[in-house]
Structures are given as structure tokens and as C-alpha cells.
VOGU-3710 file (C-alpha; in Angstrom, 3 decimals, decimal comma):
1> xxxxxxxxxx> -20,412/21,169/18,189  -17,622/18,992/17,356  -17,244/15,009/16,841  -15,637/13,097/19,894  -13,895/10,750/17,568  -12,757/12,258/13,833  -11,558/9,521/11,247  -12,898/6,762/13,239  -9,639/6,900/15,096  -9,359/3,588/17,517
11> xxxxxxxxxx> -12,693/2,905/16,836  -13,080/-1,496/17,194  -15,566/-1,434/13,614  -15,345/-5,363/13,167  -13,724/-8,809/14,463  -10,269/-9,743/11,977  -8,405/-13,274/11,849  -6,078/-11,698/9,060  -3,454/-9,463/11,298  -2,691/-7,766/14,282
21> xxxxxxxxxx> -0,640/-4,856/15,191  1,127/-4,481/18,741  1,915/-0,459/18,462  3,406/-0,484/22,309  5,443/-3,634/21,339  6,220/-2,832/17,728  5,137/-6,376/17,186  2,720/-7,138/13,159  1,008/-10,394/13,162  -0,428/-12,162/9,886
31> xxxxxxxxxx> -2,628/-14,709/10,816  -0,697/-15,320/14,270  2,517/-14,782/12,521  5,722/-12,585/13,323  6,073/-10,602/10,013  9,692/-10,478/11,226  10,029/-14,344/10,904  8,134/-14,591/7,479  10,992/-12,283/6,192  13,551/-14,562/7,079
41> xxxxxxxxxx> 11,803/-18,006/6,119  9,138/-16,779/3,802  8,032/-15,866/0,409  5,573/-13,330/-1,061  3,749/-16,157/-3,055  3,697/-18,373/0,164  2,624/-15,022/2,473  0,121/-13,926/-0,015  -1,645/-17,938/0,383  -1,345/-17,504/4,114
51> xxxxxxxxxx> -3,111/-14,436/4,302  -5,804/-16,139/1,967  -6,109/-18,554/3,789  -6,297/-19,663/7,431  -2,896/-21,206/7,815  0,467/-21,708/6,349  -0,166/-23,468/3,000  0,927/-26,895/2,294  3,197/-27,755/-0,397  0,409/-28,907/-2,943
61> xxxxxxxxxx> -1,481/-25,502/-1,985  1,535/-23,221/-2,654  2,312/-24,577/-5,492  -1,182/-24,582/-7,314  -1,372/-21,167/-5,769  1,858/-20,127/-7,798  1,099/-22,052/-10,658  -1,814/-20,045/-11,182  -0,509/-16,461/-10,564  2,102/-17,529/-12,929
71> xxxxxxxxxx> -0,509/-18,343/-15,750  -2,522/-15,636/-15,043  0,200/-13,110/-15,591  -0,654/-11,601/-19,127  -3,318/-8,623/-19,148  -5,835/-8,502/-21,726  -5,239/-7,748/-25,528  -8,511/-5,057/-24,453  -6,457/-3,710/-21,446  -2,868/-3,370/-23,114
81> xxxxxxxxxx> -4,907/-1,076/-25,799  -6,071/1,210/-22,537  -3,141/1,936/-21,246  -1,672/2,460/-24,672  -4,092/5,096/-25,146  -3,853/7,222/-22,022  -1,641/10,121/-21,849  1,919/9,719/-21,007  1,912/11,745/-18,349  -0,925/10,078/-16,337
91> xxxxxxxxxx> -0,106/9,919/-13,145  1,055/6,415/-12,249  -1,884/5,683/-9,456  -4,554/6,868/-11,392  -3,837/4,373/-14,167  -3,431/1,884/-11,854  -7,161/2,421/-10,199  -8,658/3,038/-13,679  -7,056/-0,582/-14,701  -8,203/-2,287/-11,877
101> xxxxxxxxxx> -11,905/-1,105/-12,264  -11,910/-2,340/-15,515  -10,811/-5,584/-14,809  -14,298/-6,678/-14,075  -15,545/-6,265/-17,493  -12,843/-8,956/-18,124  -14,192/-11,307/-15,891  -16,294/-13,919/-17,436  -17,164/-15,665/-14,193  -20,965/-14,285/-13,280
111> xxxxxxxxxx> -20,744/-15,964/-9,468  -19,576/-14,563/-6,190  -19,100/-17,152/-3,928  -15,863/-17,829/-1,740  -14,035/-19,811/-4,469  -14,398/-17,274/-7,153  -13,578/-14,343/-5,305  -10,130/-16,716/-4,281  -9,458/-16,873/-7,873  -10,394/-13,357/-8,327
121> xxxxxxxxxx> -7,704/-12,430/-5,612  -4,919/-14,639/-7,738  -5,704/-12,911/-10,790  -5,349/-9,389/-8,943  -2,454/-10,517/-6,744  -0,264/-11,496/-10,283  -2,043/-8,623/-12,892  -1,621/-5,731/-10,701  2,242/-5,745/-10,648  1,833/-6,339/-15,039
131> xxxxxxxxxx> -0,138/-3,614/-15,364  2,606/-1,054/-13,322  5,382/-2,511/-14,899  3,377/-2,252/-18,669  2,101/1,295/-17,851  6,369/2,256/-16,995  7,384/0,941/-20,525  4,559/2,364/-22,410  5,027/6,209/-20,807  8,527/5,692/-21,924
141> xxxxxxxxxx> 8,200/5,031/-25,302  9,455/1,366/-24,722  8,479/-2,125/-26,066  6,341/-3,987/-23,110  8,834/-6,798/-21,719  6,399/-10,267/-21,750  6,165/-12,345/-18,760  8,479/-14,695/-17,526  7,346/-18,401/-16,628  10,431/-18,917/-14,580
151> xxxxxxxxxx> 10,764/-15,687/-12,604  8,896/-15,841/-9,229  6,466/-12,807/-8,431  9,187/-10,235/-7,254  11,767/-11,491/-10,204  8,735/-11,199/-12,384  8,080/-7,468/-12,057  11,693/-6,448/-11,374  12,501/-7,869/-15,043  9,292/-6,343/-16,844
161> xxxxxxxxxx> 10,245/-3,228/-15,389  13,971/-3,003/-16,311  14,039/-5,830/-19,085  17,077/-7,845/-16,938  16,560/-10,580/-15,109  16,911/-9,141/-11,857  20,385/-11,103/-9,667  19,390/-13,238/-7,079  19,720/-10,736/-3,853  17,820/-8,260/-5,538
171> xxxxxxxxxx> 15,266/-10,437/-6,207  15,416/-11,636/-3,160  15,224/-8,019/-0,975  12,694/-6,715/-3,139  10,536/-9,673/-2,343  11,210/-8,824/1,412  9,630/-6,007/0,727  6,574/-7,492/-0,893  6,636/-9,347/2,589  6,759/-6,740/4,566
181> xxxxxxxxxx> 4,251/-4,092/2,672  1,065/-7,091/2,649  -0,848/-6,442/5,202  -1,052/-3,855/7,892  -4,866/-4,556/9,613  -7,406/-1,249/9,204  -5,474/1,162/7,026  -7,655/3,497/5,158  -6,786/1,733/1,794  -8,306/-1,849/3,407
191> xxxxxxxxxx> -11,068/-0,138/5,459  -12,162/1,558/1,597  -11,570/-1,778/0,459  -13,751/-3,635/3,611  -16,443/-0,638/3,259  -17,084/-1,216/-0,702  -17,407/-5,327/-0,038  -19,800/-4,479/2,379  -21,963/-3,404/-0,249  -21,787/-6,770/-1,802
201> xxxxxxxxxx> -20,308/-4,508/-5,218  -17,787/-7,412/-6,970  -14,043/-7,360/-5,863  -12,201/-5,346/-8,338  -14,525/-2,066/-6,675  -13,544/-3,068/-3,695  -9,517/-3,073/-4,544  -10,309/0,049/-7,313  -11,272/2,064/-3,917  -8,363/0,567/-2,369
211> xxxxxxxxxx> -5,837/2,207/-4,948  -7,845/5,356/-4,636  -7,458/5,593/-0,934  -3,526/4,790/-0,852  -3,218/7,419/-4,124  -3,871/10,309/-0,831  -1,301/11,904/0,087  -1,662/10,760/3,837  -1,990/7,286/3,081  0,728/6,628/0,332
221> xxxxxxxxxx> 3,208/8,049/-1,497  5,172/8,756/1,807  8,037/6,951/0,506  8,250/9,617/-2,694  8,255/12,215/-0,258  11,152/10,573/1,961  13,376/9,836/-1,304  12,798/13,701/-2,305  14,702/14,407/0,878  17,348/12,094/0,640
231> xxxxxxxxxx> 17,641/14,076/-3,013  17,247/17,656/-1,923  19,595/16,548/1,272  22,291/15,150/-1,033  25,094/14,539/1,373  26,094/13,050/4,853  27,076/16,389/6,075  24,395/18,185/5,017  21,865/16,441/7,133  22,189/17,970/10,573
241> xxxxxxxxxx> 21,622/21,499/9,154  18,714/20,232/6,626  16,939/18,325/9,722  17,181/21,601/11,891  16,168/24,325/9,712  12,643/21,672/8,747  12,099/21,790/12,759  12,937/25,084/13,265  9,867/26,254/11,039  7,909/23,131/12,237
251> xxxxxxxxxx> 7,867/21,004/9,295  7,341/17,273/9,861  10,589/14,904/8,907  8,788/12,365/6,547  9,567/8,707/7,585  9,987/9,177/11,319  7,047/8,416/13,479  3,796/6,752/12,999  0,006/7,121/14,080  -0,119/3,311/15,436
261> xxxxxxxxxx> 3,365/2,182/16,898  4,929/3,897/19,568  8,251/2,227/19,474  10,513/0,972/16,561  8,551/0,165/13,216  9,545/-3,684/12,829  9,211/-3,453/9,076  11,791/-0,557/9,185  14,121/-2,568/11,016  14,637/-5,130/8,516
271> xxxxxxxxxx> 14,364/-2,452/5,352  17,084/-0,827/7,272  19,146/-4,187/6,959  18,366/-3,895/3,191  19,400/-0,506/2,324  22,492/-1,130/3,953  23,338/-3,841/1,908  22,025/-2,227/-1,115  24,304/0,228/-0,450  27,415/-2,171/-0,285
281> xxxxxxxxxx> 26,571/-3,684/-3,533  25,668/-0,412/-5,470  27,868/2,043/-4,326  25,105/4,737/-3,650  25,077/7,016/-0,391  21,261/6,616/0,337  21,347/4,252/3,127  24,539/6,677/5,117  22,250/9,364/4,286  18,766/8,283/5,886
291> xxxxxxxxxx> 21,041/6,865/8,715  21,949/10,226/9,575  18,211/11,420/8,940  17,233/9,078/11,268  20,045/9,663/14,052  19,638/13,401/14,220  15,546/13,991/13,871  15,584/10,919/17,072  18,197/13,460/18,886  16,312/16,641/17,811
301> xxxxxxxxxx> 13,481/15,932/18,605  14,373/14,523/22,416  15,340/18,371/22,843  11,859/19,748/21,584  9,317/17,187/22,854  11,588/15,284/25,213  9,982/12,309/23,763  11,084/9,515/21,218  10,285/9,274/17,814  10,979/5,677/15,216
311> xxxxxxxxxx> 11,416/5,674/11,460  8,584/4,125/9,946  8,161/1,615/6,919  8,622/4,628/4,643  11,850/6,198/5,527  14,507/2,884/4,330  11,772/1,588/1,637  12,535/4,800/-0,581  16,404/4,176/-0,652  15,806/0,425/-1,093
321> xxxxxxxxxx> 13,182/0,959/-4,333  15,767/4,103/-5,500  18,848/1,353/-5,367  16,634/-1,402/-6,810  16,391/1,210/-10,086  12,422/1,686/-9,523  11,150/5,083/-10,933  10,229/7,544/-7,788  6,792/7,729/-8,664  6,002/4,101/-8,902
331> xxxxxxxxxx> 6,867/3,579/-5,082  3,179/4,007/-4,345  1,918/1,324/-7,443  4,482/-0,873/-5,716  2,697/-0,654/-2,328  -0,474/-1,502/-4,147  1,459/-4,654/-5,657  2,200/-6,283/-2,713  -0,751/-4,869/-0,565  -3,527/-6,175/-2,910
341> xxxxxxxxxx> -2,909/-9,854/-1,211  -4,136/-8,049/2,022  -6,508/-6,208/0,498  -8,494/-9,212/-1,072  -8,260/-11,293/1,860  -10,416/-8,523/4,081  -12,788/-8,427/0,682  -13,091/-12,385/1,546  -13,484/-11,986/4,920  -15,874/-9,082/4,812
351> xxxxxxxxxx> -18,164/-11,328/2,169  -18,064/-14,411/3,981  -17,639/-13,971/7,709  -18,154/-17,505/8,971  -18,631/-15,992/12,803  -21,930/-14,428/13,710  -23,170/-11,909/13,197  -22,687/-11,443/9,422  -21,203/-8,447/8,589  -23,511/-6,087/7,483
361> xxxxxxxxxx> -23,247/-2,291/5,055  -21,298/0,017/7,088  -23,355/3,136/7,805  -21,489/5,383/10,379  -23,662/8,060/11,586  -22,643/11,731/11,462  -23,388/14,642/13,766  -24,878/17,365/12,196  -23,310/20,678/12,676  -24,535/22,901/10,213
371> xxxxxxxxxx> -27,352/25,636/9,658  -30,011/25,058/12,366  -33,474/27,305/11,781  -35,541/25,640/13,916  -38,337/22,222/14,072  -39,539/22,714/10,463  -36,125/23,581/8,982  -35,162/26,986/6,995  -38,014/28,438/5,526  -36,958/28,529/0,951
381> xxxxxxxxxx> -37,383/32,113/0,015  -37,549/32,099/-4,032  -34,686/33,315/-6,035  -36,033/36,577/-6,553  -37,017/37,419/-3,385  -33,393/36,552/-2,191  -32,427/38,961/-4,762  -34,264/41,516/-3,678  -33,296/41,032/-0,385  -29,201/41,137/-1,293
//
């Protein structure tokens, strides 16, 4: 007996006002906006209040919003000491989760009402990206870079990381990026993140089983996997071979298709734009490279399926992060980064749904499909008479 619907797919499991994703249209929605004009007139610190909140802030909002992820951006003297102490080869996501859990202890505030878990949200929103950009320096045997006050959240990070202030375009694309990774609706990183709240466990579990879901290998790290390619690729003119021999033996292109859109990824439209000019400016031969990836798995795979197939958000964000000088294995912590403003704004909304029915613990039921010996159950033989019997 099997399931009719394994991993909840399509399954409506509660009302949203956060986002919306058109999969036929290749349309994603925060709060009734196009993600595609927040990219162009947008930033991550004014996205991050709008998915917060119920509406584009004003100016007074965004700027007590910033003003406090700003102040907030040093980790505890208690929490430096942590990551100073784990081994250096930890892998980055696991830190990341372990950090996050621990944040509560940190947190002197004993309420959980709307306005606390906002501030809560800030403090994750600006610690998280401290915390990746600490744990880099320390595995690497180098002093940890202090904050900038002037730097905005993207800047920020880029210049902990790297210790330069990043130049204005790069600062600039990577907080695109922040943009465009926020928020994607029911993902299994915000429906572990949802599921916790419903609980009523404090925020920091919530976004701890957040980072544990995206650490899977089918939720994040898909961007690793594409720049791997690019690597083990190395060349324009070694892509149509590479692609072909991967089909041949069946073996799924990483960063081309996707479980909810059907048509072009709109998020990989405008990292496309990016890696191209990343390219320009740097030099590299990613972008010509996934270009061709792109172009020939699209044309393959019209012979084999006689269907189409898209890049998703993963296949130009791994050039883009590899251009921007961001280790490979930090492309997954950097997802967290920016999609911890989504994440904390379901928490919210799962705590303190104003529409009724309040959301209540999510208990899916499961069917049964194991050992069956009747009414009463399976009758316990003792240990030794099972021995005696084997």
C-alpha cells in the first residue's frame, strides 16, 4: 500500500500573505511584488522590512529597521569563543545551525509576542551573515574582520569575508542576490521553519531547523554542485561532450530545471545578467561556460524528452558567488543569509495569524504500511524462545 501524495507535494497546508509563485508564468511575488522589479529598484534591507511587514516600508521604518541591523551586528563575546573552539574542518552548515540554536541562550528578552519576535528577526537577519563570515576567518587561521557601521548588509559581509571593502557593483550584484534568494513560499527549509513555530518553540528553533533542512542535499547546496561542473568542465569547448556523456548514462545536469516552474526561472534571468557582467569585469570564463551548459542540455534534452527544460536559481548563482571570491562551500550559508528574512517572517506569521482560524501544531497523518498480524497486533515471543526458534 503506497501514499497517494509523498512529500506533501502540492498539498494547500495553510493561507500565506508573504509570496507567491506563478510556476506556468515564471512569475515570484513578495507581498504582491514582482521580485523582478525589487531587483531593479530595491534593497535587501528595504526587501527584508517588506517581507516583515505588510507593505513597502516608509522612510522612517527603513531606516530604524537598518539602524538596528546595523547595531546589532557584533556576535557575542560567548559565541565568538564557540566557533573558536570547533574543529576547522566543520562543515560550514553545521556551524551555522549549531550557532543559530544557541542564539537563544543569548536572548535576554523572556516574551514572545509579535514585537519581540520582530526584533528577534533583526537580530537574525544582521548576525547570521557575522557568524559565516567569522566562522571563514577563524577555519583559516585569520584575524576576524569587525563590523563596519558604514557598509550596508551585502557590503557588510562581502568585507568581513575578504577584509576589502567590497567596489560599488559588487556590492551592489551581490545584494541582488540577497534580493533574489529571500523568499521562495513553502520550501522545505520554511515549511521546517513554519512546522517548529507551530509548536510555539521560540524563533531561533524555528530558523535552527531551517538551516538543517537547506544543509540536505536536495534542498541546498545545489549551487556547489553546479560550480563543481563549471570546474570539472573547464572550457567552452569541452561542454558539448561533458553535457552528452552525463545524459548518455542518465545523470541529471545540476541547475537546469525545477520542481515548481515550468518555464524560465525569473531569478536566473537576472543572475544571468550578473555573471555576465562579472565576467567583463573579472576576466574569468564562468559565465561563457554555464552559457554553453545551458544552450546545449536545453537542445539535448529537446532530442530525448522532446520537452523544454530552464536553468534554475542555482546554475548562474555559483559563477556569480565564484567571481565575487566566496569560498565554494559557503554558497549554501549564503542562501541561509539572505533567506532567514523569509524565514522569520513565516515564523511571524505562523505565531500570529490575524485571520481565522489560528493556526494550529501540524500533525500530518501517515498510512501505515508495515507488519500487519492481525486485531490484537503481533503476539511478543521472549528472547529466548525466538532463539530457540532461529
Amino acid at each position: 500500500m503506497q501514499t497517494k501524495n509523498i512529500g506533501l507535494r502540492n498539498i494547500e497546508v495553510a493561507d500565506t500573505k508573504i509570496s507567491s509563485i506563478d510556476g506556468i508564468n515564471g512569475k515570484l511575488i513578495y507581498r504582491g511584488y514582482d521580485v523582478l522589479d525589487l531587483v531593479k529598484k530595491s534593497t535587501f534591507e528595504e526587501t527584508s522590512c517588506l517581507l516583515l511587514n505588510d507593505d513597502l516600508p516608509t522612510h522612517d521604518v527603513l531606516s530604524s529597521f537598518s539602524d538596528k541591523l546595523v547595531a546589532t551586528r557584533e556576535i557575542p563575546e560567548g559565541l565568538e569563543e564557540t566557533l573558536r573552539n570547533m574543529p576547522k574542518t566543520a562543515n560550514p552548515m553545521d556551524v551555522l545551525q549549531s550557532t543559530v540554536s544557541m542564539m537563544a541562550v543569548y536572548d535576554k528578552e523572556k516574551t514572545d509576542d509579535r514585537n519581540t519576535n520582530y526584533n528577534r528577526a533583526i537580530n537574525l537577519i544582521s548576525k547570521i551573515p557575522i557568524i559565516v563570515a567569522c566562522w571563514d576567518r577563524i577555519r583559516n587561521g585569520k584575524e576576524i574582520i569587525q563590523p563596519s557601521k558604514k557598509l550596508n548588509h551585502a557590503g557588510n559581509f562581502l568585507y568581513m569575508l575578504t577584509g576589502k571593502e567590497p567596489d560599488t557593483e559588487a556590492a551592489r550584484i551581490f545584494d541582488i542576490c540577497l534580493i533574489l534568494h529571500a523568499e521562495h513560499s513553502f520550501n522545505a527549509s520554511t515549511f521546517a521553519a513554519r512546522e517548529v513555530a507551530s509548536t510555539r518553540a521560540n524563533m531561533y528553533a524555528a530558523v535552527s531547523a531551517a538551516v538543517g533542512a537547506l544543509s540536505g542535499e536536495l534542498h541546498g547546496g545545489a549551487n556547489f554542485q553546479v560550480m563543481k561542473m563549471l570546474l570539472e568542465i573547464g572550457s567552452e569547448s569541452k561542454v558539448e561532450q561533458w553535457i552528452k556523456e552525463k545524459l548518455a548514462k542518465s545523470q541529471k545536469i545540476m541547475g537546469m530545471g525545477h520542481a515548481v516552474y515550468k518555464t524560465f526561472d525569473p531569478r536566473a534571468e537576472v543572475l544571468r545578467e550578473l555573471s555576465r557582467r562579472l565576467a567583463e569585469k573579472t576576466g574569468q570564463p564562468w559565465y561563457g561556460i554555464t552559457k554553453k551548459v545551458e544552450e546545449i542540455t536545453e537542445g539535448e534534452m529537446k532530442k530525448i524528452k522532446s520537452s523544454d527544460i530552464f536553468p534554475n536559481v542555482d546554475l548562474y548563482s555559483a559563477s556569480v558567488y565564484y567571481m565575487l571570491g566566496i569560498p565554494m562551500d559557503l554558497n549554501t550559508p549564503i542562501f541561509a543569509i539572505s533567506r532567514v528574512s523569509g524565514w522569520t517572517a513565516h515564523i511571524i506569521e505562523e505565531k500570529f495569524a490575524e485571520a481565522a482560524p489560528k493556526p494550529m501544531l501540524y500533525r500530518p497523518k501517515a498510512v501505515y504500511v508495515g507488519k500487519y498480524c492481525g486485531p490484537s497486533g503481533c503476539e511478543y515471543i521472549s528472547i529466548e524462545k525466538r532463539l530457540a526458534l532461529s
